[in-house]
ZAMARGU-4260 file (C-alpha; in steps of 0.2 Angstrom, whole numbers, plus 5000, padded with zeros to 4 digits):
<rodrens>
0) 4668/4942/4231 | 4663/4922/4224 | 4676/4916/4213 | 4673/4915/4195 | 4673/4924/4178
5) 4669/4942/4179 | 4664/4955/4167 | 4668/4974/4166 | 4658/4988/4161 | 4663/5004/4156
10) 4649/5016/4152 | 4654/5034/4143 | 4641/5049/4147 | 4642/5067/4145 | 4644/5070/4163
15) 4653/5056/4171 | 4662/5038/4166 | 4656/5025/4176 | 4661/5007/4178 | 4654/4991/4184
20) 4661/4973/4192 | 4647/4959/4184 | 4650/4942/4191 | 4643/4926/4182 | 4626/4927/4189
25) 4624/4946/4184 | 4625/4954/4200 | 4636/4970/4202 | 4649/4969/4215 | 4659/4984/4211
30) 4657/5001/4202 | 4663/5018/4201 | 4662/5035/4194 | 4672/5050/4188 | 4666/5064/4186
35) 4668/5075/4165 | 4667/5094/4163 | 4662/5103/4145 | 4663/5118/4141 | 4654/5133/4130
40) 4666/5143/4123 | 4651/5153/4114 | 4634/5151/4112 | 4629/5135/4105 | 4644/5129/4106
45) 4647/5112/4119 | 4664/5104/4118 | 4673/5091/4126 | 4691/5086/4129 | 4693/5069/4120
50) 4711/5064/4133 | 4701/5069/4148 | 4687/5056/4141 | 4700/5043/4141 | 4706/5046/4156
55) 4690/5046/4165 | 4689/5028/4158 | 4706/5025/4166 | 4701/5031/4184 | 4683/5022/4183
60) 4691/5007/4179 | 4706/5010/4190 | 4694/5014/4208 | 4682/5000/4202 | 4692/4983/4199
65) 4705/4977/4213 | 4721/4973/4207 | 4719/4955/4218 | 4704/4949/4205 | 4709/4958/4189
70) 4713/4942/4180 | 4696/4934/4182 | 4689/4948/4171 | 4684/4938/4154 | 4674/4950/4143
75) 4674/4970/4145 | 4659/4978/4137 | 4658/4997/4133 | 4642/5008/4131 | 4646/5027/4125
80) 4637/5043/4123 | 4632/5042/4103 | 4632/5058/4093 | 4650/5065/4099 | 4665/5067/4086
85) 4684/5065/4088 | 4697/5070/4074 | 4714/5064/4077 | 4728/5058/4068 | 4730/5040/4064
90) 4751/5038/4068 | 4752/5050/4085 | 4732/5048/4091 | 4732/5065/4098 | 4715/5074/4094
95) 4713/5087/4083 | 4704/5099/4089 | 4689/5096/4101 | 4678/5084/4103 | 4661/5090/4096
100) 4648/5087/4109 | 4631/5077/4103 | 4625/5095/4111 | 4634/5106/4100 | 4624/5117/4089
105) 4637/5128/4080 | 4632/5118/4065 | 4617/5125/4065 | 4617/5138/4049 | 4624/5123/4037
110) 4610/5113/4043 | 4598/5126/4037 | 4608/5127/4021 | 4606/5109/4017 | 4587/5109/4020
115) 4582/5125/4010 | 4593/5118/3994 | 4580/5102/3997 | 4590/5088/4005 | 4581/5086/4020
120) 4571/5067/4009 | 4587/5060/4003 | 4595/5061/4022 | 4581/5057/4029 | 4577/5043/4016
125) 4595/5037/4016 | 4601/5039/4036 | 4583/5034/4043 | 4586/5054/4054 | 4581/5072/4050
130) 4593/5085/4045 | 4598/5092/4061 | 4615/5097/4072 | 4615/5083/4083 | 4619/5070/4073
135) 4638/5069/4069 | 4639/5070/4050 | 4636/5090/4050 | 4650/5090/4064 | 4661/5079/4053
140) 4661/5092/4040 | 4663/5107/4051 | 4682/5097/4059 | 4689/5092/4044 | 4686/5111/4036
145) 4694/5118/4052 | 4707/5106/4053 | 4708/5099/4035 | 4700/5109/4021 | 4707/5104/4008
150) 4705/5085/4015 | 4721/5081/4009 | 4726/5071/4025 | 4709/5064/4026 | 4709/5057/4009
155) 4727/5049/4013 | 4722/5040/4031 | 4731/5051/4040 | 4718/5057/4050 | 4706/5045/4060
160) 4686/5052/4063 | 4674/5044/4074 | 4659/5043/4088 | 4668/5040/4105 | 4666/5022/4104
165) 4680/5020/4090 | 4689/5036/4099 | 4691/5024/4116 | 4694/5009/4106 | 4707/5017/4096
170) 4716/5019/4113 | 4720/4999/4113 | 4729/5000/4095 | 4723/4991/4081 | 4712/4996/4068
175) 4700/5008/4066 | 4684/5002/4069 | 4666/5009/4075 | 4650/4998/4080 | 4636/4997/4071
180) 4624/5006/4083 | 4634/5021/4086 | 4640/5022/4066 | 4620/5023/4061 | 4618/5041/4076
185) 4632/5049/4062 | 4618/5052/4047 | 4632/5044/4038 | 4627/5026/4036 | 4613/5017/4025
190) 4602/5011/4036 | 4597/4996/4028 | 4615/4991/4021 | 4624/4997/4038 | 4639/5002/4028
195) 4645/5020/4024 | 4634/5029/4010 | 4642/5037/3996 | 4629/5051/3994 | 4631/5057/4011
200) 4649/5056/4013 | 4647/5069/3996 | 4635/5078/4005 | 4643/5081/4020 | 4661/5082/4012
205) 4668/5066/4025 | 4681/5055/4013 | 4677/5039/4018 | 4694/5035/4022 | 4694/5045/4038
210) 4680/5034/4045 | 4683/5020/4053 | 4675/5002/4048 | 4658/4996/4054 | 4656/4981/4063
215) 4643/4973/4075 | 4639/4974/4092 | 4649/4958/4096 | 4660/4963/4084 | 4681/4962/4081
220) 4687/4976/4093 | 4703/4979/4099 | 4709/4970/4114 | 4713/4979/4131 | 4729/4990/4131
225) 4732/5001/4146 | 4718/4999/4157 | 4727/4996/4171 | 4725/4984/4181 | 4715/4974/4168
230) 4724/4963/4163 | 4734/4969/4142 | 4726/4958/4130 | 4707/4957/4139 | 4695/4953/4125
235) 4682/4968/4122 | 4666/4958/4118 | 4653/4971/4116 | 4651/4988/4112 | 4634/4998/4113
240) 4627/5016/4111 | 4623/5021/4128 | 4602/5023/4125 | 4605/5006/4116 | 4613/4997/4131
245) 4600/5002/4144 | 4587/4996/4129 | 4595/4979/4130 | 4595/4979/4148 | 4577/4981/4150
250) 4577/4963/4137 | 4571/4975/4128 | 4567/4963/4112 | 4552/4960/4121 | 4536/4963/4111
255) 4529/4979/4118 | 4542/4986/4129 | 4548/5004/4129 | 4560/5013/4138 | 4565/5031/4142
260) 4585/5036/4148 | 4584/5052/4159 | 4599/5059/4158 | 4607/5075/4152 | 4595/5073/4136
265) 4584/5059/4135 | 4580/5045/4123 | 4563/5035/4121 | 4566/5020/4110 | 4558/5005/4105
270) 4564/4991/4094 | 4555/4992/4078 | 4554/5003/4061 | 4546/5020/4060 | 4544/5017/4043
275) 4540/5038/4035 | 4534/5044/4053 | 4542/5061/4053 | 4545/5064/4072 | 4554/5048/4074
280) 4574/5042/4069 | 4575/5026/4064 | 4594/5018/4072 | 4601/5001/4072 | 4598/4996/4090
285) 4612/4983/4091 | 4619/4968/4080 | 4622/4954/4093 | 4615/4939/4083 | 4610/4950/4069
290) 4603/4969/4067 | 4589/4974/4076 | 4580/4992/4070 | 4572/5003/4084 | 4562/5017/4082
295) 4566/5031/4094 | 4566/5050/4096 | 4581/5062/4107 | 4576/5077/4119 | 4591/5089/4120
300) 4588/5096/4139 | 4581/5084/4152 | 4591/5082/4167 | 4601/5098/4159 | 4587/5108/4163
305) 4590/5105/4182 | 4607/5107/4181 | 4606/5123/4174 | 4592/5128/4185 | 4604/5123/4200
310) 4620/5133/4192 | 4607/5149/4189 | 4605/5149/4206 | 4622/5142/4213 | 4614/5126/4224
315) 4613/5107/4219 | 4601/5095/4209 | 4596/5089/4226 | 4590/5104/4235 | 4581/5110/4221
320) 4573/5092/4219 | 4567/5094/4237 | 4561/5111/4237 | 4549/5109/4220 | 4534/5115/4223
325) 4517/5103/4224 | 4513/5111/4206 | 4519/5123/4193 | 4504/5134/4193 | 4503/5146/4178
330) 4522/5144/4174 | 4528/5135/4158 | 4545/5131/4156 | 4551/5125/4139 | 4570/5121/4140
335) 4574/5123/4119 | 4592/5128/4126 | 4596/5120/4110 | 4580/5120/4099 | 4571/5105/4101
340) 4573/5088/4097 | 4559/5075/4095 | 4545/5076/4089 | 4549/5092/4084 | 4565/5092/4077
345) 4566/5112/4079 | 4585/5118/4080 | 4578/5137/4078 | 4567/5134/4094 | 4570/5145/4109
350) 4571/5141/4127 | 4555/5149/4135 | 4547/5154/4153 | 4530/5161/4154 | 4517/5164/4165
355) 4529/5172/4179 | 4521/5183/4191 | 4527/5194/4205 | 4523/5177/4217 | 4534/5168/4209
360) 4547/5159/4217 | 4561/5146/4215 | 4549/5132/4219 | 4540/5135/4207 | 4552/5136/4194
365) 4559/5118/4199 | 4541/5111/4197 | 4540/5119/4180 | 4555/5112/4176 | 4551/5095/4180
370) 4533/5096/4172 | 4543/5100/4157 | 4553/5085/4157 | 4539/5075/4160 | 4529/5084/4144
375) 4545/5081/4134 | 4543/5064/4136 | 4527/5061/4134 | 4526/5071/4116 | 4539/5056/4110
380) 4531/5041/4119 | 4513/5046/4111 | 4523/5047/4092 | 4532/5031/4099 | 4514/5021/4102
385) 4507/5029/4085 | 4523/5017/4079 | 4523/5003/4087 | 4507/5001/4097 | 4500/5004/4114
390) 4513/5009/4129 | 4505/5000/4143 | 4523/5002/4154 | 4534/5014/4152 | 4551/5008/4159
395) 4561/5020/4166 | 4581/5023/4171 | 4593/5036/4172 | 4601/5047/4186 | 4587/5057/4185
400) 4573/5044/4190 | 4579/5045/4209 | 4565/5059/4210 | 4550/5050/4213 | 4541/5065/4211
405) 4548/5067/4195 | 4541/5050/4191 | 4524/5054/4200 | 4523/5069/4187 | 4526/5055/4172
410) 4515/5043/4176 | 4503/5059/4177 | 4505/5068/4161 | 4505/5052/4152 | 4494/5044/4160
415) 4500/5030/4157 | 4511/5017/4171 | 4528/5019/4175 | 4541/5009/4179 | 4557/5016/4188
420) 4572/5005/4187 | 4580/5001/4203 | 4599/4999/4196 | 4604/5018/4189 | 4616/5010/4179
425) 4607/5002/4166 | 4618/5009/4152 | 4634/4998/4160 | 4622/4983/4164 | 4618/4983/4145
430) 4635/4984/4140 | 4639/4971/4154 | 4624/4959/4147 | 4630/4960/4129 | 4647/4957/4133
435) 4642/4942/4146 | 4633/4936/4132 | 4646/4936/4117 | 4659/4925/4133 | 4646/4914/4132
440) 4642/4918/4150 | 4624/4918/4148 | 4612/4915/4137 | 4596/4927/4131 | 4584/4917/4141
445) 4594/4921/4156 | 4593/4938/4152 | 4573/4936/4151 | 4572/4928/4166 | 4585/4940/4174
450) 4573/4953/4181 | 4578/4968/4188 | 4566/4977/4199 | 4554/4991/4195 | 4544/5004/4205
455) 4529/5008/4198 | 4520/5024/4197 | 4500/5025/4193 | 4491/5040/4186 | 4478/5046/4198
460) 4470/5062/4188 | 4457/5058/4174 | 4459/5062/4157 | 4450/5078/4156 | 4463/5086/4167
465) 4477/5079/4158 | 4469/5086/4143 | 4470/5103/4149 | 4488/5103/4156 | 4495/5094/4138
470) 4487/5109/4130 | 4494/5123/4141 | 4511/5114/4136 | 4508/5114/4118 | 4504/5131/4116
475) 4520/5134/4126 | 4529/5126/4113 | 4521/5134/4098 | 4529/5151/4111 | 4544/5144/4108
480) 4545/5139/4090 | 4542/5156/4081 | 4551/5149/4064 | 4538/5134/4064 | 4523/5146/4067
485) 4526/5155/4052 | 4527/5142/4041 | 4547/5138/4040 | 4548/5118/4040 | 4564/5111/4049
490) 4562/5095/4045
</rodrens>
């Protein structure tokens, strides 16, 4: 390893942690991973242990960063999985409670309470999101009335709440504080003032004393603490949602570029405003030299529907990539394990699989699978080019791009070119970049010129057979949307 200043990147997902070594010229020359579990303790319900986050954090770092060049580390960026909630108390830090998983959906009934006493505009309106249970501020409400109804030690400060960005940050001691990006995924924030809003706190029933404050990207975070063997007093430079870091890794300020995170759900974003588009969120991408909008819409189960495929039939992602069949045939796999998210925005949606015959086999089910992933992402990138305009790339990354089959079926459905990223770890780039950025490593225009390489994918089929498979997905859909059908609106 060169000698010079070197930045760290952490990146917290729902599977794994992982971490990356950047020297000054951008190149990774360490990285590693450990591994997370969840858990369903009933259905619907998707939790996670906020300690063994931490510690993942700990062993990522630990296996990646050699003890010997430790103190050349100058800036340590973090990206995090967005929507999931911590509740602990401010003097001990221990949780209370689960961490509420961005997948959970036992929230469920109190969203559909809220939208049929009509406050489905005003949120909408206000957080620039839909009413639905992935987004933290229904999962604030349901922690603090299982651990604090009366919100007595939240109104006093005793009890800290917060996405998993403040929860890792509150591990270094100091205050309580949440990034910009992150605080605008809790339906809690005004979008435009990007500061907590009054009517949603009421709504939800989240005193504002339990949230932490707001700052930007490049913001004042808490200095390392414990991260052994980083060095105690390692400035944190730069924070980032995890969708958001991989945005900024593709430059993704660039007029015209989208991109789409494959990974246990997916995000397609955009930097832009969706203005009143009903399928779309409106989040603040990042505040580096100021705040950036972007226009983007979530899929709850994208590489979770092979990883349930693989656990229904006891084998791994791998096999079942390698055995998928050259098509689905008539099988139609919609994978609403949680209702659907963009651009549908269905919670009541139900996980369907039809046209199954007697000749069915597993192969077949793994192509479905992946035709349905592909379908997913297509219905958001189409509501995404009605936004901002014509997607002549769409640029790819994610665990789940290793199957270029997978990214054959994209470039297929939609049509349209694809663009698989060759680093996996474009979340922990992004962060690295940002935090890079904020040392004074590097400028943005060495971040432009710093191209990482792409494979392409090209449609072949015309757009008459497209047509005709789009369809058969759509009416699939309507199968498994049978509130929607008879005229109940979600949204």
């Amino acid at each position: 390893m060169a000698d010079g200043p070197l930045v760290l990147a952490v990146d917290q997902g729902t599977s794994s942690t992982k971490a990356l070594l950047v020297d000054g010229t951008g190149t990774v020359v360490a990285r590693a991973t450990a591994l997370l579990s969840e858990r369903q303790p009933r259905p619907g319900w998707v939790e996670q242990d906020a300690d063994e986050l931490w510690q993942s954090v700990r062993a990522a770092v630990r296996s990646c960063v050699d003890p010997a060049v430790a103190h050349r580390i100058e800036s340590v960026g973090f990206s995090t999985q967005r929507e999931s909630l911590v509740l602990w108390d401010r003097r001990t830090g221990e949780p209370s409670g689960p961490l509420l998983s961005w997948q959970d959906q036992r929230t469920n009934d109190a969203c559909h309470d809220l939208v049929a006493a009509g406050n489905g505009p005003l949120v909408r309106a206000v957080s620039g999101m839909p009413l639905d249970p992935m987004f933290s501020a229904l999962k604030a409400g349901w922690l603090l009335d299982t651990y604090d109804p009366e919100r007595r030690r939240a109104k006093a400060g005793d009890l800290c709440l917060g996405t998993v960005d403040s929860w890792l940050l509150s591990r270094f001691g100091g205050e309580h504080v949440t990034e910009v990006g992150n605080a605008s995924r809790t339906q809690l924030l005004n979008i435009d003032t990007r500061q907590w809003d009054e009517r949603l706190l009421d709504l939800f029933g989240v005193p504002v004393a339990v949230l932490p404050r707001v700052v930007a990207s490049c913001g004042d975070f808490p200095s390392v603490r414990g991260l052994a063997p980083v060095p105690d007093g390692t400035p944190v430079r730069a924070v980032l949602g995890d969708s958001h870091a991989a945005m900024f890794a593709h430059a993704g300020w660039r007029p015209g570029v989208v991109k789409a995170t494959y990974g246990t759900g997916s995000s397609v974003m955009a930097i832009g405003d969706s203005g009143d588009s009903p399928q779309l969120c409106r989040s603040v991408a990042w505040d580096v030299t100021g705040p950036v909008l972007a226009v983007e819409g979530n899929i709850r189960a994208t590489g979770r529907t092979l990883s349930w495929l693989a656990d229904l039939f006891g084998v791994d992602v791998p096999t079942l990539l390698d055995e998928a069949a050259p098509t689905a045939g008539p099988v139609q796999f919609v994978p609403a394990f949680g209702g659907l998210g963009a651009p549908w925005w269905d919670p009541d949606a139900i996980a369907v699989l039809s046209g199954l015959t007697l000749g069915t086999r597993r192969a077949d089910l793994v192509a479905a699978a992946l035709h349905a992933i592909a379908h997913q992402i297509e219905d958001v990138v189409s509501a995404v080019e009605a936004t901002v305009g014509e997607v002549r790339l769409l640029l790819c990354d994610g665990g789940l791009t290793r199957s270029a089959r997978l990214m054959e079926i994209q470039a297929e459905t939609g049509g349209r070119r694809v663009g698989r990223s060759a680093e996996q770890d474009l979340s922990c780039l992004g962060a690295a970049d940002a935090a890079g950025l904020a040392a004074g490593l590097w400028d943005r225009s060495d971040l432009e010129r710093r191209l990482r390489p792409v494979d392409e994918y090209h449609p072949s089929t015309d757009h008459a057979a497209r047509a005709v498979e789009r369809a058969r997905w759509h009416v699939a859909v309507d199968r498994a949307r049978p509130t929607a059908l008879s005229g109940r609106s979600r949204a």
